[in-house]
C-alpha positions as CSV (number, residue, x, y, z in Angstrom):
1,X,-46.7,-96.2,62.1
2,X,-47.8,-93.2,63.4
3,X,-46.2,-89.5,61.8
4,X,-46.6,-86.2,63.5
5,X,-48.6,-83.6,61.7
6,X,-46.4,-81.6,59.7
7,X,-46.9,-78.3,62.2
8,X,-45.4,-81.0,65.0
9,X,-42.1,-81.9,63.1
10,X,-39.2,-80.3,63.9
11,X,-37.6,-78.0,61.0
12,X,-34.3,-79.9,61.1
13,X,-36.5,-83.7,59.9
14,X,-36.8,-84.2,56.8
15,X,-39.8,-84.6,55.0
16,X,-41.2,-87.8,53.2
17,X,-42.6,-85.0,50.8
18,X,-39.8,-83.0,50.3
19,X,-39.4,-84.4,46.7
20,X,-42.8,-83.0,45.7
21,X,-41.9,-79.1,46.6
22,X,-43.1,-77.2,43.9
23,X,-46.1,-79.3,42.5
24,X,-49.0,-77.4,42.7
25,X,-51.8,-78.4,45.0
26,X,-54.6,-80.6,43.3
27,X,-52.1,-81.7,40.4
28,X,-52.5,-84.9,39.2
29,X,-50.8,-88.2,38.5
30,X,-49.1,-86.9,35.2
31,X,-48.3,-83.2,36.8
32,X,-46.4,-85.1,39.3
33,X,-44.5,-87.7,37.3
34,X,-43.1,-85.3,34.7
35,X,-42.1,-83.1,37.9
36,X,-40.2,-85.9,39.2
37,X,-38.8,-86.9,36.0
38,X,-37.6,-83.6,35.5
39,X,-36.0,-83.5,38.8
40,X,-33.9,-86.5,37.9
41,X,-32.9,-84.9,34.4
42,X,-31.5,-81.9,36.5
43,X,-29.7,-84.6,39.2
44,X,-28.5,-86.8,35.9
45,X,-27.2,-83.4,34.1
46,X,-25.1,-81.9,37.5
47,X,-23.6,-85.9,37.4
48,X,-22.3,-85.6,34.5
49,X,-20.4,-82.5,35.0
């Protein structure tokens, strides 16, 4: 499989790292998982609304 660099993607593909937006550079595996498990308490919270 063979992905473009990131400066060669068009603006309208979407990214397989979209979901890490806002985790800092050089965080580690537990910086990221409680990111992403926040994440899905925000998506589970605008469900049940």
């Amino acid at each position: 499989m063979s992905e473009k660099p990131v400066t060669e993607q068009k603006v309208s593909e979407p990214r397989d790292d979209e979901h890490l937006q806002g985790v800092p550079d050089g965080a580690g595996c537990t910086e990221i998982w409680e990111h992403l498990s926040d994440d899905r308490d925000e998506e589970n919270e605008e469900l049940e609304e």
